[in-house]
C-alpha positions as a Markdown table, in Angstrom:
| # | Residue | x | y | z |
|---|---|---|---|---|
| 1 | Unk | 89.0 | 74.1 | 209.2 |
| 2 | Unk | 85.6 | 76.0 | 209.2 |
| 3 | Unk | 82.6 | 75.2 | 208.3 |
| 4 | Unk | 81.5 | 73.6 | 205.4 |
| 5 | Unk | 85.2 | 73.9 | 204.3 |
| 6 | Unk | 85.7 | 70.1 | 204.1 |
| 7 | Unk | 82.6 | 69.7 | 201.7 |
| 8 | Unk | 83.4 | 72.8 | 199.6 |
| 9 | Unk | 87.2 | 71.8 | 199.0 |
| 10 | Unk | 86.1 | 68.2 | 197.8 |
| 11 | Unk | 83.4 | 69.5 | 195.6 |
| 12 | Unk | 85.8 | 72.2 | 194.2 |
| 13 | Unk | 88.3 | 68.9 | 193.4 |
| 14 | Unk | 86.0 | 66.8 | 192.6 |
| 15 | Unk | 86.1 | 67.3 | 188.7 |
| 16 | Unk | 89.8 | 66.2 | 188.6 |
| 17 | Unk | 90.0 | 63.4 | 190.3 |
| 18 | Unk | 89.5 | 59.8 | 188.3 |
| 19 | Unk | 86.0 | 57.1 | 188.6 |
| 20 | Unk | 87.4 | 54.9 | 191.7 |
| 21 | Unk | 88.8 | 58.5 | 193.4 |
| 22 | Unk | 85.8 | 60.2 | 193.0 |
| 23 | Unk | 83.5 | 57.9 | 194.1 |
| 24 | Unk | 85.9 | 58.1 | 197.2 |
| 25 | Unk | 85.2 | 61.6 | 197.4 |
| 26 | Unk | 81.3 | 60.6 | 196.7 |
| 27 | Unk | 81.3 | 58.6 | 200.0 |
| 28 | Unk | 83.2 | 62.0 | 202.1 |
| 29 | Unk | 80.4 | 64.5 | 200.9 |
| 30 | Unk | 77.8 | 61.7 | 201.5 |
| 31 | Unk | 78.8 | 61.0 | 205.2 |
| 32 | Unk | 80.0 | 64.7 | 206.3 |
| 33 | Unk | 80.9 | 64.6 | 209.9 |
| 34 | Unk | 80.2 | 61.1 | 210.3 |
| 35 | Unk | 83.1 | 59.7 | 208.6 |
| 36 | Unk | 84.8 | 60.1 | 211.9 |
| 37 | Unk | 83.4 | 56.8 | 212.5 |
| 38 | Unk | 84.6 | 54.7 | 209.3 |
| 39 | Unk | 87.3 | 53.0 | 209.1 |
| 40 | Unk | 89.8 | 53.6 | 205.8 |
| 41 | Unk | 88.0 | 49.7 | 205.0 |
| 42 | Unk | 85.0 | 50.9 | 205.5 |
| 43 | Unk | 84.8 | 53.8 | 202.9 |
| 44 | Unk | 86.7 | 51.4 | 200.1 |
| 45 | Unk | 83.8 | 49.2 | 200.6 |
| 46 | Unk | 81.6 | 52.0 | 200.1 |
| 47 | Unk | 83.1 | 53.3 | 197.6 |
| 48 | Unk | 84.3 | 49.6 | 196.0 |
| 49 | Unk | 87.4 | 50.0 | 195.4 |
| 50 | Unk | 91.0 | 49.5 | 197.5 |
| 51 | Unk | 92.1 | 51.2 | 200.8 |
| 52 | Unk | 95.3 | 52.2 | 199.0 |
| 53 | Unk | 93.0 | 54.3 | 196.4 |
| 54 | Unk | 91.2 | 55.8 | 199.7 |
| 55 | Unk | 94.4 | 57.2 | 200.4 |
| 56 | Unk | 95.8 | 58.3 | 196.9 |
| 57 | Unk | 92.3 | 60.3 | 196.9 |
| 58 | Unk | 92.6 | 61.9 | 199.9 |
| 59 | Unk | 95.9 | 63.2 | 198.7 |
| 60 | Unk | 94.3 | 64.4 | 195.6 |
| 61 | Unk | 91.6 | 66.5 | 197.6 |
| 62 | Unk | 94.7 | 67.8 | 199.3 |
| 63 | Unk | 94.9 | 66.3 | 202.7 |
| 64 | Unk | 98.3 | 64.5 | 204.0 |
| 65 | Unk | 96.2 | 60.7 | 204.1 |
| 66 | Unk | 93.1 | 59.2 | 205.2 |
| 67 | Unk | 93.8 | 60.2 | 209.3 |
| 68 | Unk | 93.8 | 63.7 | 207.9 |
| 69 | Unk | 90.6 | 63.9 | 206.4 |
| 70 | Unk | 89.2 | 62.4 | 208.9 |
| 71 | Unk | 90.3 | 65.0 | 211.5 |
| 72 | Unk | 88.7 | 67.8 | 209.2 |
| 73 | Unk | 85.6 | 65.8 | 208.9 |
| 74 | Unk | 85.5 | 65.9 | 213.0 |
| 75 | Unk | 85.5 | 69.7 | 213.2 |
| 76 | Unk | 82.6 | 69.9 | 210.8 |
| 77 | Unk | 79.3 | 70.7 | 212.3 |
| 78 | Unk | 76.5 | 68.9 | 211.9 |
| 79 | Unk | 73.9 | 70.0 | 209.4 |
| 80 | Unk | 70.4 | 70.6 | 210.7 |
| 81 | Unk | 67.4 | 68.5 | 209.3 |
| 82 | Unk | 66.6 | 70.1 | 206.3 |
| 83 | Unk | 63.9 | 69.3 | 203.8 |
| 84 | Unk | 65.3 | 69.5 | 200.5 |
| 85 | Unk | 61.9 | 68.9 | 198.8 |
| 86 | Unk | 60.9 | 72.5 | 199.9 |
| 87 | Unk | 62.7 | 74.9 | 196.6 |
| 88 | Unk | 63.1 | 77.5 | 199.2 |
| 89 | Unk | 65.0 | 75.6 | 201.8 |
| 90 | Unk | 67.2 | 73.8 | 199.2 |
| 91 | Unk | 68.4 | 76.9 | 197.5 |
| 92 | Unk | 69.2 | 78.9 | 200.9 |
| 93 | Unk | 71.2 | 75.9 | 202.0 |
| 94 | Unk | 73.3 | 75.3 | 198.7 |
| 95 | Unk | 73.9 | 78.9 | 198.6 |
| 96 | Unk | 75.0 | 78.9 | 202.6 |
| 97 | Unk | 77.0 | 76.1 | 201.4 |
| 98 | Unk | 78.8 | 77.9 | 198.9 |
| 99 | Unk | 79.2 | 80.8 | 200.7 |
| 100 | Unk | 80.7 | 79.4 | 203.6 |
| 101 | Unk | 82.7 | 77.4 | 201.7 |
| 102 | Unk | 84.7 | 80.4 | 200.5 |
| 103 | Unk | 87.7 | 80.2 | 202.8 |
| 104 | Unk | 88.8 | 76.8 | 201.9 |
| 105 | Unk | 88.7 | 77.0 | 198.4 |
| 106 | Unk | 89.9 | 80.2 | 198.2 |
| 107 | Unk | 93.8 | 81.2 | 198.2 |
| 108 | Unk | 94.7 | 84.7 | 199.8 |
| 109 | Unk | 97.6 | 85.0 | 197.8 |
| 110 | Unk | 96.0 | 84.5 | 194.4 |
| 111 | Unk | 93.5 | 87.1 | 195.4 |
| 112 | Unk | 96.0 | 89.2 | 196.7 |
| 113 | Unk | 97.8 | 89.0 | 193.0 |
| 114 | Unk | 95.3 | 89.2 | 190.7 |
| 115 | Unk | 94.2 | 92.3 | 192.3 |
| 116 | Unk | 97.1 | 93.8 | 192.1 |
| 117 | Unk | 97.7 | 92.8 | 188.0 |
| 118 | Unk | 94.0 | 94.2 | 187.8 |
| 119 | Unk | 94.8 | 97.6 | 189.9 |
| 120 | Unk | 98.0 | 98.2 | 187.2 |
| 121 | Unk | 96.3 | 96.9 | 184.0 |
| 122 | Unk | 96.2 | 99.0 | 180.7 |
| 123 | Unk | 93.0 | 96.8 | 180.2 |
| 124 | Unk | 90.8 | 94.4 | 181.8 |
| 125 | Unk | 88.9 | 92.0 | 179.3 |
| 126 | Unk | 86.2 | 90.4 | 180.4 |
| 127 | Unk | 85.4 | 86.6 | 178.8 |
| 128 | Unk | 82.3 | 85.0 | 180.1 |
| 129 | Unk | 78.9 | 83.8 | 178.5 |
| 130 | Unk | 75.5 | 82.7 | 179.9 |
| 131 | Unk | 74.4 | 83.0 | 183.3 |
| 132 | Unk | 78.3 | 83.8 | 184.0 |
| 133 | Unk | 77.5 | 86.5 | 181.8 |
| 134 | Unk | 75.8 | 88.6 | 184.4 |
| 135 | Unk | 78.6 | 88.2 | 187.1 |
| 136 | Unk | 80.3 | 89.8 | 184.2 |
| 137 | Unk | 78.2 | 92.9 | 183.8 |
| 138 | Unk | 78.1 | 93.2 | 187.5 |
| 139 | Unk | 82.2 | 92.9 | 187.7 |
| 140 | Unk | 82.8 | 95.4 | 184.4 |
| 141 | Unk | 80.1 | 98.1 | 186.6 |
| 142 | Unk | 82.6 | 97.7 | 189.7 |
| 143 | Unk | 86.2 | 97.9 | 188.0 |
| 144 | Unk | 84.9 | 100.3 | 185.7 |
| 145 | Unk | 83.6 | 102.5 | 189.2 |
| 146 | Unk | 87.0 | 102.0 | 190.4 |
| 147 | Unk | 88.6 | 103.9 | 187.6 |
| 148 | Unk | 89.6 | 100.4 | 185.6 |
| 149 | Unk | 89.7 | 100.7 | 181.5 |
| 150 | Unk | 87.4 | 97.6 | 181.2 |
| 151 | Unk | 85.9 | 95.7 | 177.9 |
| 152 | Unk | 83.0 | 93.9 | 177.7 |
| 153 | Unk | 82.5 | 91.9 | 174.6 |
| 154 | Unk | 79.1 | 91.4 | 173.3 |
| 155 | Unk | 79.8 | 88.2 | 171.8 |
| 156 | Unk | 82.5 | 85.6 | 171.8 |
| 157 | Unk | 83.7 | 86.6 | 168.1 |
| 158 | Unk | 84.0 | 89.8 | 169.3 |
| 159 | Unk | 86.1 | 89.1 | 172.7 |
| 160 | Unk | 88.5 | 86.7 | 170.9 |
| 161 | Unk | 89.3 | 89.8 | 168.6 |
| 162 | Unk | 89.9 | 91.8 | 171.7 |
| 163 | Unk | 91.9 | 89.3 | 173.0 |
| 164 | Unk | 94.0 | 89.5 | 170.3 |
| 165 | Unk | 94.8 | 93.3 | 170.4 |
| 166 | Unk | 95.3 | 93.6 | 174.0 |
| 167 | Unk | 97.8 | 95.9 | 175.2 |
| 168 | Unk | 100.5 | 95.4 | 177.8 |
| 169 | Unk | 99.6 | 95.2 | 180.4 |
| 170 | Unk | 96.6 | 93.4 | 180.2 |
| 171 | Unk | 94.0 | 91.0 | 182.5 |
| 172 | Unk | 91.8 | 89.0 | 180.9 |
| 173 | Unk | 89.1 | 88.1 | 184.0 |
| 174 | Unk | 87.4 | 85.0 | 182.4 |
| 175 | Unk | 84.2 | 83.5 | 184.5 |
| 176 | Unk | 83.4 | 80.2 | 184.2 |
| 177 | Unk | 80.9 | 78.0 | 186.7 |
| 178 | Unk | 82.1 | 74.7 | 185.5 |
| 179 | Unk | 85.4 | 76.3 | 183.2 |
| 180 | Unk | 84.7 | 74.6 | 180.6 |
| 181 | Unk | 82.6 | 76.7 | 178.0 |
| 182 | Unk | 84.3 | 77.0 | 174.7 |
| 183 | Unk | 84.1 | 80.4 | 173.8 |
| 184 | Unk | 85.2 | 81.4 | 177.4 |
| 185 | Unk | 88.5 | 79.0 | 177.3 |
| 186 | Unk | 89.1 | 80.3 | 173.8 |
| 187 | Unk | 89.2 | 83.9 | 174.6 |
| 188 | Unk | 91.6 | 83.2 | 177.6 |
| 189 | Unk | 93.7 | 81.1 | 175.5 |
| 190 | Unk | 94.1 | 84.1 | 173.2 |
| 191 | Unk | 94.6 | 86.5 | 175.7 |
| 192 | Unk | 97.1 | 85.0 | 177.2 |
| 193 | Unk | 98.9 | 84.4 | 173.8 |
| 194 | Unk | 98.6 | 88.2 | 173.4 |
| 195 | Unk | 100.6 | 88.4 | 176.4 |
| 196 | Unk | 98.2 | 89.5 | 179.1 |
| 197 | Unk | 97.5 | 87.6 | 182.4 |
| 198 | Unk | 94.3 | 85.5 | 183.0 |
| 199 | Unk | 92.1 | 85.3 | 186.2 |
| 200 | Unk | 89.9 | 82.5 | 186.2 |
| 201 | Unk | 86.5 | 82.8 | 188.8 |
| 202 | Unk | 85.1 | 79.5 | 188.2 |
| 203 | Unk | 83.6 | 76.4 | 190.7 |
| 204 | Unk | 86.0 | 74.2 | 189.7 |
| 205 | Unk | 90.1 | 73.6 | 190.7 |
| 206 | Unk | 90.3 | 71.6 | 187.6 |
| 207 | Unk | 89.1 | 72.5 | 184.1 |
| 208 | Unk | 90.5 | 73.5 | 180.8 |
| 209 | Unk | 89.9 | 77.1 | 181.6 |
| 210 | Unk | 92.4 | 76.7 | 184.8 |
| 211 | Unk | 95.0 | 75.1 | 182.6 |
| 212 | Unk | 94.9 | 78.7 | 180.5 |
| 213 | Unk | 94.8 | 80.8 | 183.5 |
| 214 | Unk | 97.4 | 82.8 | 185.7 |
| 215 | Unk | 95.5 | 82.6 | 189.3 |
| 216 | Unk | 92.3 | 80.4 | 189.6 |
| 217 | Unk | 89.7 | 81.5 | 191.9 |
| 218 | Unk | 87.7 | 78.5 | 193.2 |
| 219 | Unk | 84.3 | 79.0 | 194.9 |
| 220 | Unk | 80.5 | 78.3 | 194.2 |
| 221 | Unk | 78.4 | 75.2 | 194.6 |
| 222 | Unk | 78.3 | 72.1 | 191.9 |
| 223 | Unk | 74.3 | 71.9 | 192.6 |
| 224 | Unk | 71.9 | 72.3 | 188.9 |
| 225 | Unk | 68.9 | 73.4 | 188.9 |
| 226 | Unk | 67.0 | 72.7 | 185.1 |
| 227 | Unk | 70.5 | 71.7 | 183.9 |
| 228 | Unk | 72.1 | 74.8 | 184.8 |
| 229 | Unk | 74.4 | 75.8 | 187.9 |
| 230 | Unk | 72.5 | 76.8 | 190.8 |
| 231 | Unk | 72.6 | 80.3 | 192.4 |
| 232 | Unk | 74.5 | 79.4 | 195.2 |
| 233 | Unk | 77.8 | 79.7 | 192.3 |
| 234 | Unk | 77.2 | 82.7 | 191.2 |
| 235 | Unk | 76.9 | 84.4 | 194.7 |
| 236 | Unk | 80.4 | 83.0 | 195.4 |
| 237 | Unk | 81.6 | 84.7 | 191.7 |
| 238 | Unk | 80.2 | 87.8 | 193.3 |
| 239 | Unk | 81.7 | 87.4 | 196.7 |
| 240 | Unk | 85.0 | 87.3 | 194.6 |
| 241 | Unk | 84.6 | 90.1 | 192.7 |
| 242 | Unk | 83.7 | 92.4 | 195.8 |
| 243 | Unk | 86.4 | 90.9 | 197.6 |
| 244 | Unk | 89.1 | 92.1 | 194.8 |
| 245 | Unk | 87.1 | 95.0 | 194.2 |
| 246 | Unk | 88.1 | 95.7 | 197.7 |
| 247 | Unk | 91.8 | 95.2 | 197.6 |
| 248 | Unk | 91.6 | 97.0 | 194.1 |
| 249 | Unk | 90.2 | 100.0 | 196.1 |
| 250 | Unk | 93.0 | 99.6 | 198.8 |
| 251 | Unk | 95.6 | 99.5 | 196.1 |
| 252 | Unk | 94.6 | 102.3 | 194.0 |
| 253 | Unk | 93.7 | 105.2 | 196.4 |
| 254 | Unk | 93.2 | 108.1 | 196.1 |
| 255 | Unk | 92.6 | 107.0 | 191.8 |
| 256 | Unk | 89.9 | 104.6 | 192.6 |
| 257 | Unk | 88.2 | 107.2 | 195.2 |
| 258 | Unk | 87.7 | 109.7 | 192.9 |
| 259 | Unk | 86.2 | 107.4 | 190.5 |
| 260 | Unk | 84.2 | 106.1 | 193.1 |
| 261 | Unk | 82.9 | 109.6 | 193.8 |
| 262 | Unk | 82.2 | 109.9 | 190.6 |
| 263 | Unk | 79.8 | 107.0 | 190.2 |
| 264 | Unk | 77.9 | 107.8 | 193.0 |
| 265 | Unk | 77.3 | 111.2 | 191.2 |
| 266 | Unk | 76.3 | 109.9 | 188.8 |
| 267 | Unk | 74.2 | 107.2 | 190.5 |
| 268 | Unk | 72.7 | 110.2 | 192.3 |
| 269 | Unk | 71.7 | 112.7 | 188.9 |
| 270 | Unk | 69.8 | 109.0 | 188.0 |
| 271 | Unk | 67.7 | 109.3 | 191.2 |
| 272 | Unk | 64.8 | 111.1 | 192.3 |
């Protein structure tokens, strides 16, 4: 397990896991590497509650028991003194964090597939709303580059209409930081009614916007900042999107490199 993978894969579960389990899951972000030293006793006292739930929520974040978990907490390295009153510091961490984070919570063959439904769509709607609104903008510029028919709704009235009248076959790419905003969930719902496949970017494994989706694309951190996700999140969304942009390039060839050439034309008439 790499770095950081043990905290981002319990963050990323965290959501879906019941009071007594998370507060399990509480006590393995809290003590990071050091749990190698606790007993399964030990973290049911800190977490008051049973040994028996220690275990039932290690197998909910995914790891065979508590001996398990403890082996992944081993390999993680020790964080560095940092002083999380300085903005600075705090954000560049969270957002190390989240990048780094990345290969645990990510699965290669969900990548690997919803690339490939985007590389063959007729369409690819895009449902997303506040600050996962400009991952969106930034993800319609890229597909579009790559020679992908893209739509990007204005407003979620709008977007549930074009979910409705998608062709086959369609994606619906819905992003999400915590998956469950409304009008985001809505449009995937419908767009998945409509018969089209849903991708889901979002920090969380669990959330009603999962439930709707096809593949669910887990990265970002679960830090707020004012009430609202932190940037660390949305620099994971974006690490996503390159990363299928990539595979979208790979599958597409010589398609996608002639519409890449043709962005960077015009990119170029733009410039002085």
């Amino acid at each position: 397990m790499e770095r950081n993978s043990l905290r981002a894969t319990v963050r990323a579960r965290l959501s879906g896991l019941h009071d007594a389990e998370a507060r399990v899951a509480q006590v393995v972000l809290d003590q990071g590497a050091g749990l190698v030293h606790l007993s399964v006793s030990d973290v049911a006292r800190l977490a008051g509650t049973s040994a028996s739930t220690v275990v039932r929520a290690c197998r909910r974040l995914g790891f065979g028991g508590y001996q398990e978990l403890k082996i992944a907490s081993a390999r993680e390295a020790p964080r560095a003194p940092e002083d999380d009153r300085d903005p600075l510091a705090a954000t560049v961490r969270a957002a190390r964090e989240a990048l780094g984070g990345l290969a645990a919570t990510l699965s290669r063959d969900d990548l690997s597939a919803a690339a490939e439904a985007l590389s063959g769509a007729a369409r690819v709607l895009f449902a997303a709303t506040g600050l996962s609104g400009a991952v969106a903008v930034d993800a319609a510029y890229r597909l579009r580059a790559l020679g992908l028919p893209v739509d990007l709704p204005p407003d979620p009235l709008t977007a549930h209409l074009a979910a409705e009248l998608l062709p086959e076959p369609s994606v619906c790419l819905a992003i999400s930081h915590s998956g469950a905003t409304r009008s985001t969930v809505d449009t995937a719902r419908r767009a998945r009614a409509a018969g089209a496949r849903v991708v889901a970017i979002t920090s969380y494994a669990s959330s009603p916007l999962a439930e709707e989706s096809t593949w669910v694309l887990v990265g970002g951190g679960q830090d707020l900042v004012f009430g609202m996700e932190a940037v660390a999140s949305r620099l994971a969304h974006l690490t996503i999107i390159d990363t299928l942009s990539m595979i979208v390039l790979a599958l597409r060839g010589g398609a996608a490199e002639r519409a890449v050439s043709a962005s960077a034309d015009v990119t170029a008439s733009h410039s002085y």
